[in-house]
N, C-alpha and C positions, 0 to 999 in steps of 0.2 A: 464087138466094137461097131461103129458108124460105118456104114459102107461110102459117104464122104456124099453123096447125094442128098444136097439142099438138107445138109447137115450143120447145127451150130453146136458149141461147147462152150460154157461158162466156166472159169475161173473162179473160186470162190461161194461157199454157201453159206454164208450170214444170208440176213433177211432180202437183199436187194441180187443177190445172185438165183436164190432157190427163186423167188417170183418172178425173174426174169425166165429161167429155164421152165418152168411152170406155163407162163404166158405162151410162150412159144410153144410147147407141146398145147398148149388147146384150143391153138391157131392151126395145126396140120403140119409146125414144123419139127424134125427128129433132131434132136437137142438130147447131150449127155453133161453130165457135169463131173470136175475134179476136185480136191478140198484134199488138206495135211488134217482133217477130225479123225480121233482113232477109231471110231463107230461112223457105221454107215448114218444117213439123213433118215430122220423118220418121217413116214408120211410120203415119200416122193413114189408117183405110179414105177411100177417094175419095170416097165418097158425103159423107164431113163439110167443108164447105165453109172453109176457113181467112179471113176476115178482115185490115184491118188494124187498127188500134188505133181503137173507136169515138171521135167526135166531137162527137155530139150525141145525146141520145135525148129523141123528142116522143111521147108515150103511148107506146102498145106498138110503135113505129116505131125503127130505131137506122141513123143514118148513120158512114159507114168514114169515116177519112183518103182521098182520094183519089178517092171514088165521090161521084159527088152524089145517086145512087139509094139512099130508105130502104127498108131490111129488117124486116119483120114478125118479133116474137115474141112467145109466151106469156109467157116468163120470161127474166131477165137472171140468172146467178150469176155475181158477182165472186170472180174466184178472184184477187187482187190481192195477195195478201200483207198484212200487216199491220203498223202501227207497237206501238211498246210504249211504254205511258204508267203509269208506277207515281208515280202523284200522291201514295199513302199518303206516300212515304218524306220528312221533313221537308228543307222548306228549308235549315236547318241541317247536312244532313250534305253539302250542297256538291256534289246529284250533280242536272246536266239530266236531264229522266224522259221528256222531250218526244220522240217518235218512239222515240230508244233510249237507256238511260239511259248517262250517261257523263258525265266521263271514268271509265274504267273499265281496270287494270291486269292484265294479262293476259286483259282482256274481261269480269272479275269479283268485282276487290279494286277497293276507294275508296282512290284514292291516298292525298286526305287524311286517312283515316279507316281504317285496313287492317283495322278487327276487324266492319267493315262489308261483304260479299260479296253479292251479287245473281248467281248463278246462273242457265244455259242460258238466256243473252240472244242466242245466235249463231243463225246463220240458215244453212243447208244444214250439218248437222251432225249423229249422232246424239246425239239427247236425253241417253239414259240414259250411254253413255259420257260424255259430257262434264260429264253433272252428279256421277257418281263421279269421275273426277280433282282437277274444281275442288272437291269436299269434302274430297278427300285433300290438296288443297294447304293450301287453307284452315285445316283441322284441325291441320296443322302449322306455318302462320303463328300462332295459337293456341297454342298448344302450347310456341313456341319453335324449334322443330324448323330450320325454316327463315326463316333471318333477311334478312329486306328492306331493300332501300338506303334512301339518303333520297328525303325526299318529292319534294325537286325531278326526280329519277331517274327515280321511278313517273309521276308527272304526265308528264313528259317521254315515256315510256314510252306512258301512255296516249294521250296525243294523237296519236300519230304512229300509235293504231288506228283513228284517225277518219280518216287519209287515206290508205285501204290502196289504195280503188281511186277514181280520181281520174275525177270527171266521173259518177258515178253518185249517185243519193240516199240522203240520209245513211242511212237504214235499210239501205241494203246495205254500208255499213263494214263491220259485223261477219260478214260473208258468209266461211265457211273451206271446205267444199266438201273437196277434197284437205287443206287446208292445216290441217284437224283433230287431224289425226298427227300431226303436227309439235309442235303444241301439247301434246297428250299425252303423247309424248316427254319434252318438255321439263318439265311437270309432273312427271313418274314420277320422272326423274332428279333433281329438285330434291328432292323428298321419297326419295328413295333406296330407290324399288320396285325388285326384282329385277329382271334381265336378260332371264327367261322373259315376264313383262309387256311387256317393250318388243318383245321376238319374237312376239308374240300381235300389237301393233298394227302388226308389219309384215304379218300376215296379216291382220288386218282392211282394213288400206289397201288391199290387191289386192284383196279382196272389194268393198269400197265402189266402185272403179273399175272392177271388170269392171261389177258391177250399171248404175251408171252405162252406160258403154260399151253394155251390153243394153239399155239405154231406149231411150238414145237409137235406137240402129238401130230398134227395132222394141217402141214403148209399151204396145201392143194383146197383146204375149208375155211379157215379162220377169218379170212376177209370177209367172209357170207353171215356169219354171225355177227345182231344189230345189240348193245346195251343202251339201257336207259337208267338214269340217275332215280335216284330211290330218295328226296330228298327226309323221308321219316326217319329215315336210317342210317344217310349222310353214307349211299354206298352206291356202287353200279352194281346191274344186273341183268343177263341177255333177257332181252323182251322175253322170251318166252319164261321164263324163272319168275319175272317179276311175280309180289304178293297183289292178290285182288282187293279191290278198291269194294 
C-alpha cells in the first residue's frame, strides 16, 4: 500500500481517471488507483497499486472492498463521472433534469415540447461532433425540413433510451461509445447531408475504435501516437502506417 507520503489516489478508471493517475506518476508523484472492473487495468506501470472499489474512508485512511487493512493518503480524486442536473429548465416543459435530463428523443428533442433541444447530454461521445449533427437536426425540426411523428412515437421512442443498458445506473443510459455513428448517420440522412458526410463518419468510427483499442492495450502510450486522414481511402492511419505517395 501507499506509505501516505505525498501520496495521491484516484477513484475511478475510465479514460479521465487512469490519465490522471498516469500524469501524476510522471510528475514524481506516488499515486494508486481503485475501480469495481473485474480485471485488473491494462497497461498501467506495476509500481501503481490497482485497488477495489473503496468502502469507507476515516481521515486520510481509505479501506478496499475485500481488505480489512486501511490505506494512507494525502489526497483522494474522484474521477466518478458525473450526473447532470439542469434545474433552470421549468417544470413545465415536462423534462426530469435529475442525474440525466429526459425523456429525451434521439437523446436531445423534448418529445412533448420538440422546439425544446438540450444538447451533448451523452456520455463517451465526441462532444463537438455530436453537438453539430443534433443542431443540424434540430435546425430542421425548426425549420420544417424534417417532420416528426406523433408525440406518443417520440415519448415512446424516448423511453426505450432509458433502457439501453439494463442493470447499470441511470446516468449511463445515454452511454454511445461506438454507437455514436450510428446516430450521426441517422441524423445526416434525416436532414439529407451528402453521402461524402456519411463517408467521413465511417472514417471517424475506425479512428474512434482504433484509439480506443490503443488505450486500452497500453494507457501510458496512446496519446503519443499521431493519425493522418488518407483521403484515397476515405480512412485514418498512424503516420507511420500511412501508404507512400
Amino acid at each position: 500500500g501507499s506509505s501516505g507520503i505525498n501520496a495521491e489516489y484516484g477513484v475511478g478508471a475510465r479514460a479521465s481517471g487512469v490519465d490522471i493517475i498516469l500524469d501524476l506518476c510522471e510528475n514524481g508523484v506516488r499515486a494508486d488507483i481503485s475501480h469495481r472492473k473485474p480485471e485488473p487495468c491494462q497497461g498501467l506501470p506495476e509500481e501503481i497499486i490497482q485497488f477495489s472499489e473503496p468502502v469507507l474512508f476515516e481521515g486520510n485512511e481509505v479501506y478496499f472492498e475485500g481488505d480489512s487493512q486501511g490505506y494512507k493518503f494525502d489526497t483522494t480524486i474522484f474521477a466518478t463521472g458525473y450526473g447532470t442536473n439542469l434545474d433552470f429548465i421549468h417544470s413545465e416543459c415536462l423534462i426530469d433534469t435529475e442525474v440525466l435530463p429526459r425523456p429525451l428523443y434521439k437523446f436531445f428533442i423534448n418529445p412533448r415540447f420538440p422546439s425544446l433541444a438540450i444538447l451533448n447530454q451523452c456520455y463517451l461521445a465526441a462532444p463537438f461532433i455530436l453537438s453539430e449533427y443534433q443542431a443540424l437536426y434540430f435546425r430542421d425540426i425548426i425549420t420544417g425540413r424534417v417532420k416528426l411523428k406523433s408525440q406518443k412515437h417520440l415519448l415512446n421512442e424516448a423511453q426505450k433510451l432509458l433502457r439501453r443498458h439494463p442493470g447499470q445506473h441511470l446516468k449511463y443510459q445515454y452511454s454511445l461509445s461506438l454507437d455514436q455513428f450510428g446516430l450521426y448517420r441517422e441524423l445526416a440522412e434525416e436532414c439529407g447531408l451528402p453521402l461524402q458526410y456519411q463517408n467521413n463518419m465511417n472514417a471517424l468510427y475506425g479512428l474512434y475504435d482504433a484509439v480506443v483499442n490503443e488505450r486500452d492495450s497500453d494507457p501510458s502510450t496512446y496519446r503519443n501516437k499521431k493519425w493522418e486522414f488518407d483521403r484515397e481511402n476515405i480512412r485514418y492511419h498512424p503516420t507511420d502506417d500511412m501508404p507512400q505517395k
